[in-house]
Residue frames as a rotation matrix with the C-alpha (Angstrom) as fourth column:
UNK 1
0.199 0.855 -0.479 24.12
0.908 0.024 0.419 239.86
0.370 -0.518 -0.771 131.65
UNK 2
-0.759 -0.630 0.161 25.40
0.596 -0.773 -0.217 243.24
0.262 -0.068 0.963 131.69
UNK 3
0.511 0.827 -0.235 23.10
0.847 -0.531 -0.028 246.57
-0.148 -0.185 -0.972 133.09
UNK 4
0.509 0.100 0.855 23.74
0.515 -0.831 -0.210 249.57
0.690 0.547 -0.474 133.22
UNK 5
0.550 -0.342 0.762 24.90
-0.804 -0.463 0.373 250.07
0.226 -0.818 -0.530 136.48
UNK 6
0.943 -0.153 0.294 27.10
-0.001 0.885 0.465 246.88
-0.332 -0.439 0.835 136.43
UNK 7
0.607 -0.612 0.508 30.13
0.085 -0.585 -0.806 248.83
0.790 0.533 -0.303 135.57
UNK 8
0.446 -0.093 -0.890 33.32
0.874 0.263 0.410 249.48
0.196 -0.960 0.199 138.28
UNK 9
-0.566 -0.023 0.824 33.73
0.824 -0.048 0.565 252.14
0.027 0.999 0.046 136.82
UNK 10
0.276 0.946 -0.170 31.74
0.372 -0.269 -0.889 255.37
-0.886 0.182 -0.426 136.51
UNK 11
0.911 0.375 -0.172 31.33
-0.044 -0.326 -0.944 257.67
-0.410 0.868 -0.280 133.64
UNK 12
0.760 -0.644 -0.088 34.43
-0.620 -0.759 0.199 259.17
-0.195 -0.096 -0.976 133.67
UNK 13
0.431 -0.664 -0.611 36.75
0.097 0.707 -0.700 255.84
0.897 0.243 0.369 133.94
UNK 14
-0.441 -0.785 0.435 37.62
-0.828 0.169 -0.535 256.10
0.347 -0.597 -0.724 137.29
UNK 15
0.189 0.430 -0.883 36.63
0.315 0.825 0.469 253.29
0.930 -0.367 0.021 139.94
UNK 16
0.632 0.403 0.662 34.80
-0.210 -0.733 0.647 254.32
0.746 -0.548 -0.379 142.67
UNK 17
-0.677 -0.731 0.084 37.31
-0.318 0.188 -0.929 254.52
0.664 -0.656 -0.360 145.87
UNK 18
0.134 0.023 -0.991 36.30
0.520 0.850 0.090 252.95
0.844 -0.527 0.101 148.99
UNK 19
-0.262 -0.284 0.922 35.78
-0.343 -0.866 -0.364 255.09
0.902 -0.412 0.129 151.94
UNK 20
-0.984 -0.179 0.022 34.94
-0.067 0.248 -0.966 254.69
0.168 -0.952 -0.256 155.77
UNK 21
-0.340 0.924 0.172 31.62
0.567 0.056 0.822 254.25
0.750 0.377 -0.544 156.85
UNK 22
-0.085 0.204 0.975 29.37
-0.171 -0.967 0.187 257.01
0.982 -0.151 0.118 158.28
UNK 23
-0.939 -0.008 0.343 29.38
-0.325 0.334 -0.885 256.94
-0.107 -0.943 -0.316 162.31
UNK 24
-0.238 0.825 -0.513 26.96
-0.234 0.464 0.855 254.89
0.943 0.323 0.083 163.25
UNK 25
-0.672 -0.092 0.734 24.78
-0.717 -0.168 -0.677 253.75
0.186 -0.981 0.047 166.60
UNK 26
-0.760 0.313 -0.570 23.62
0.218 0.948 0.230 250.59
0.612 0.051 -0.789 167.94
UNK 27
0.173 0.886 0.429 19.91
-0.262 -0.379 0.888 250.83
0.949 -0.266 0.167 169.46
UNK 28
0.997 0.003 -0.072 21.80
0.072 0.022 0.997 249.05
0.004 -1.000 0.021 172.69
UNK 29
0.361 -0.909 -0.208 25.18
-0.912 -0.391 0.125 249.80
-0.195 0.145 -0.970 173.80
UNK 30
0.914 -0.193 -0.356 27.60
0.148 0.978 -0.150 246.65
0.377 0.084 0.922 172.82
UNK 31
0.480 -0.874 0.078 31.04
-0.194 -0.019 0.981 245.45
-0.855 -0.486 -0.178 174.07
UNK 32
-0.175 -0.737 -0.653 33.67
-0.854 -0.217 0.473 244.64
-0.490 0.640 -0.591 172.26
UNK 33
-0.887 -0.461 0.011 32.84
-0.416 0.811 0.412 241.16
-0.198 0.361 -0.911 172.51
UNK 34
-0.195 0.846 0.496 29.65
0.305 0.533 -0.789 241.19
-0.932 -0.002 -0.362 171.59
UNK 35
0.576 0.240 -0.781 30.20
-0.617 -0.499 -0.608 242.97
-0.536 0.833 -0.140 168.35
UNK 36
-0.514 -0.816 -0.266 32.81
-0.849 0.440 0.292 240.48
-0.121 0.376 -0.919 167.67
UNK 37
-0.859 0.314 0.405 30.15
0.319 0.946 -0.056 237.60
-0.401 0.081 -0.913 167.94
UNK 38
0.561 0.791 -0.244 27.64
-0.163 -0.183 -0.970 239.40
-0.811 0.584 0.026 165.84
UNK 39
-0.083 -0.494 -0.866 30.41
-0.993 -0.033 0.114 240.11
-0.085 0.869 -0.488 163.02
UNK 40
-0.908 -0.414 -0.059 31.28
-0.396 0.808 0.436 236.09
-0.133 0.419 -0.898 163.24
UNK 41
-0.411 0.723 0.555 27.83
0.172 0.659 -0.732 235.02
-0.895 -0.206 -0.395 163.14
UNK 42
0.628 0.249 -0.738 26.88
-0.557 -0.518 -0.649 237.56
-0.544 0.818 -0.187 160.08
UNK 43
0.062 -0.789 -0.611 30.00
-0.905 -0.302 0.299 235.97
-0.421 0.535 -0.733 158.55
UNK 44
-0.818 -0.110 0.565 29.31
-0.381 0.839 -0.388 232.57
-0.431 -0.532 -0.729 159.23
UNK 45
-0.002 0.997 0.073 25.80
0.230 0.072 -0.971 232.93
-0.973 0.015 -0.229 157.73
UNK 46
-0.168 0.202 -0.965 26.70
-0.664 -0.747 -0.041 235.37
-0.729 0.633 0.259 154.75
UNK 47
-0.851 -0.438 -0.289 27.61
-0.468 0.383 0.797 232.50
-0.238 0.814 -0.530 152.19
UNK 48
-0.838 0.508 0.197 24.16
0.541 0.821 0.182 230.79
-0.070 0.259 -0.963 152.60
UNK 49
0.210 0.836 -0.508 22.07
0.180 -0.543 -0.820 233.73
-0.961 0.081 -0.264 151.44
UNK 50
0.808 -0.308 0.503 23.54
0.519 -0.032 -0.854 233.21
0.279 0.951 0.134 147.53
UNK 51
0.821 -0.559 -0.117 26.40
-0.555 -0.829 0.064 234.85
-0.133 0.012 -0.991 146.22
UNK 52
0.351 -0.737 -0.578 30.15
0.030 0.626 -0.779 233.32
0.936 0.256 0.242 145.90
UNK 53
0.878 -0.224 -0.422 32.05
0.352 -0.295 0.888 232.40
-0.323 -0.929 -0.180 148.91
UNK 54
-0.407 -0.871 0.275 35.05
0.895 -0.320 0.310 233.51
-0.182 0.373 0.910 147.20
UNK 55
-0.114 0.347 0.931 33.30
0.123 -0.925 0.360 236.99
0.986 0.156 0.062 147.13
UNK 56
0.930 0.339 0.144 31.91
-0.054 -0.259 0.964 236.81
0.364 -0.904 -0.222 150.58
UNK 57
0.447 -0.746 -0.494 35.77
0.895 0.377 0.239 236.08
0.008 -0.548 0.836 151.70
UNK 58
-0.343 -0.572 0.745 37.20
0.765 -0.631 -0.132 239.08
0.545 0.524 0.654 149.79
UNK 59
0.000 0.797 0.604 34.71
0.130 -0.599 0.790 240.92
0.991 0.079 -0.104 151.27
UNK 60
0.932 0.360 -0.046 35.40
0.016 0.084 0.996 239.98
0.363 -0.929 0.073 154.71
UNK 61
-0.058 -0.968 -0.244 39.30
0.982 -0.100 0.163 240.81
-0.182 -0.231 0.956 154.47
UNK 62
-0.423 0.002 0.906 38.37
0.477 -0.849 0.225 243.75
0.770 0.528 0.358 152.84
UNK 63
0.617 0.641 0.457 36.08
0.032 -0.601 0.799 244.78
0.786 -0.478 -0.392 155.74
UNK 64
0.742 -0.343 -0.576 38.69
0.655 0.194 0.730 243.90
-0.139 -0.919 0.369 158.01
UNK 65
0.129 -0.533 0.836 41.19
0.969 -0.110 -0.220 245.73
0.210 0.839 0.502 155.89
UNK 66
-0.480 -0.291 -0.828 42.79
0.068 -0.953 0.296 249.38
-0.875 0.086 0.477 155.72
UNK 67
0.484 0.399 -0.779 41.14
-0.555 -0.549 -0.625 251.68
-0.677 0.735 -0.044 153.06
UNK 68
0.155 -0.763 -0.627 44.31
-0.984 -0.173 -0.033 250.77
-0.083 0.623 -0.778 150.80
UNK 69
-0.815 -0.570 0.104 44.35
-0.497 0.780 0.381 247.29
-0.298 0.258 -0.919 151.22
UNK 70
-0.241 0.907 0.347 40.51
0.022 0.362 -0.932 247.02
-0.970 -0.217 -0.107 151.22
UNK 71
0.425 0.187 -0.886 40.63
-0.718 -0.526 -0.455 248.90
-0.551 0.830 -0.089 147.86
UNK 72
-0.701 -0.458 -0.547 43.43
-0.699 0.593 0.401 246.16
0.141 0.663 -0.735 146.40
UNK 73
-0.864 0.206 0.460 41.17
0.065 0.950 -0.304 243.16
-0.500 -0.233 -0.834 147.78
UNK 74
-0.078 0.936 -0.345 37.97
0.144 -0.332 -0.932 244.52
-0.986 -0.122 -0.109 146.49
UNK 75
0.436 0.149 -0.888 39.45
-0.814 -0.356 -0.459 245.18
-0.384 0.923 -0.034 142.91
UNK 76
-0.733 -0.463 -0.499 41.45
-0.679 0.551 0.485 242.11
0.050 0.694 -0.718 142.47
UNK 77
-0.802 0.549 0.235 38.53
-0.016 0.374 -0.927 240.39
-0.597 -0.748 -0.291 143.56
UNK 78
-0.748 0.540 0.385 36.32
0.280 -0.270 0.921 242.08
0.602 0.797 0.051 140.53
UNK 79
-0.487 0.506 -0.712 34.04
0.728 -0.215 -0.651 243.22
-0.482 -0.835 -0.263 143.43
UNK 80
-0.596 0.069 0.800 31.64
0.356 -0.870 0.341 246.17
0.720 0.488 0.493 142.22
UNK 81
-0.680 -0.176 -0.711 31.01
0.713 -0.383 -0.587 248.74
-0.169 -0.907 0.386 144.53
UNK 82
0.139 0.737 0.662 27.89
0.738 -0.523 0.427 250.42
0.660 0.429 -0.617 144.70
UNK 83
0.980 0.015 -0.197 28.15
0.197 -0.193 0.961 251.76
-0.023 -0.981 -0.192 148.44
UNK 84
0.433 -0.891 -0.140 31.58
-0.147 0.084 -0.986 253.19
0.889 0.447 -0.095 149.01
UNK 85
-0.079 -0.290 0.954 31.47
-0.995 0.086 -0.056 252.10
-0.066 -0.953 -0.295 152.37
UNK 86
-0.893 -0.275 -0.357 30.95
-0.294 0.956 -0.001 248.36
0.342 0.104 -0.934 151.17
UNK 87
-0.413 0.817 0.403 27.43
-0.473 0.186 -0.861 248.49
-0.778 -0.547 0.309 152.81
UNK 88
0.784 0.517 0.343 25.76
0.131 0.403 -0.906 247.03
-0.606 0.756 0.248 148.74
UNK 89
-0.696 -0.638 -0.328 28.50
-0.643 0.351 0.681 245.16
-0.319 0.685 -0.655 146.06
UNK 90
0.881 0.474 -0.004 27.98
-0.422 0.781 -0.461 242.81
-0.215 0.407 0.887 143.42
UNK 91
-0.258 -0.616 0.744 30.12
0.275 0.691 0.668 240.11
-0.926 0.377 -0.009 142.04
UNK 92
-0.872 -0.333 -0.359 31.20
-0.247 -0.334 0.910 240.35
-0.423 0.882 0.209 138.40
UNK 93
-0.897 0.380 0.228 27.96
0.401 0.915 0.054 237.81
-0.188 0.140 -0.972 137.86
UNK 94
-0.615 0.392 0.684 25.43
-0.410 -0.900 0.147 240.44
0.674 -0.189 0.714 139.47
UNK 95
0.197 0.578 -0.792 24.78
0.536 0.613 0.580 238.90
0.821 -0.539 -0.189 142.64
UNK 96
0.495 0.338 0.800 24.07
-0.056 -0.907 0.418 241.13
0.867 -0.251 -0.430 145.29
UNK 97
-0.027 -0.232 -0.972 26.02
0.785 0.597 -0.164 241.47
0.619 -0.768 0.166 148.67
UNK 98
0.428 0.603 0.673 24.74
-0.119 -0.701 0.703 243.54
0.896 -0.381 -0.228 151.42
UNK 99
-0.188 -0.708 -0.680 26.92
0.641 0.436 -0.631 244.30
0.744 -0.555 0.372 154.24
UNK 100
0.680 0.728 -0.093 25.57
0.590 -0.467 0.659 245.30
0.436 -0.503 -0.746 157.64
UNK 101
0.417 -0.670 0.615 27.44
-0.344 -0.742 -0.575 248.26
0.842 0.028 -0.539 159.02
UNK 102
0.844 -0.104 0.526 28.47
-0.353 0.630 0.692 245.96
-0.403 -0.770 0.495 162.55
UNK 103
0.545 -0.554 0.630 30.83
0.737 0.675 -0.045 244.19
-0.400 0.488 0.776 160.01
UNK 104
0.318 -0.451 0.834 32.46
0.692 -0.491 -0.530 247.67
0.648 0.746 0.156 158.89
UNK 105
-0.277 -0.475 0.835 32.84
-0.017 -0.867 -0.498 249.62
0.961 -0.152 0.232 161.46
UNK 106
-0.776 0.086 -0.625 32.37
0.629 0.188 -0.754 250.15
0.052 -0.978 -0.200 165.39
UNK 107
0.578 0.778 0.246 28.98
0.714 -0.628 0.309 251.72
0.395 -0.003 -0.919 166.81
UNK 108
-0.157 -0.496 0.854 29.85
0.071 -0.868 -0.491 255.12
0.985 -0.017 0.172 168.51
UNK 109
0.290 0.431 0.854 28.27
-0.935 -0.062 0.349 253.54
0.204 -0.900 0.385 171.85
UNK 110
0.619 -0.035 -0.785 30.43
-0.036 0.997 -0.072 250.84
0.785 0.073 0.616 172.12
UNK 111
0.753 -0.461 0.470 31.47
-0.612 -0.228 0.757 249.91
-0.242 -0.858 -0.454 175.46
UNK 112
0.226 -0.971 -0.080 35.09
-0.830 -0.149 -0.537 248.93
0.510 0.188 -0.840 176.01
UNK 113
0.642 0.208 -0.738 35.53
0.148 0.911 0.386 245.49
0.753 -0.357 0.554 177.43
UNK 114
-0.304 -0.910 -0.282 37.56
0.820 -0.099 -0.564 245.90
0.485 -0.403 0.776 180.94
């Protein structure tokens, strides 16, 4: 069930790297702990919108992850990486996983709990 774009891979033979995602801002400010109980709820939820949970796990160490370990978890995983912030993967299958940026990174208006 191969495409064209279902490759990890681009032209060349490398495989795309994994980078930070772009700053980013929540429409209200959040605390720590309220970004922490969005992330577990998103996480909690992800597996019953399709996909593998053994993908949606990887994925969630990986987001928790350094670059460098995110990159090992993401490739032993067979993850393919459209998004090199992790925001849009597939699984080896081509099932889609979208990952909201809350789950990758802090907003730039996040308030500090304390």
């Amino acid at each position: 069930m191969g495409c064209a774009g279902s490759s990890q891979t681009k032209g060349d033979g490398t495989i795309k790297k994994i980078r930070k995602p772009k700053p980013w801002k929540n429409p209200q400010p959040l605390t720590k702990t309220q970004l922490m109980q969005m992330r577990d709820e998103f996480w909690d939820t992800a597996p019953h919108y399709g996909g593998q949970k053994e993908i949606w796990d990887a994925l969630r160490a990986a987001s928790e992850a350094d670059l460098t370990l995110a990159q090992a978890i993401v490739d032993s995983a067979g993850i393919i990486v459209q998004s090199a912030d992790l925001t849009i993967c597939y699984d080896e299958r081509g099932a889609k996983y979208e990952l909201p940026h809350y789950v990758l990174s802090e907003p730039t208006n996040l308030i500090r709990d304390g």
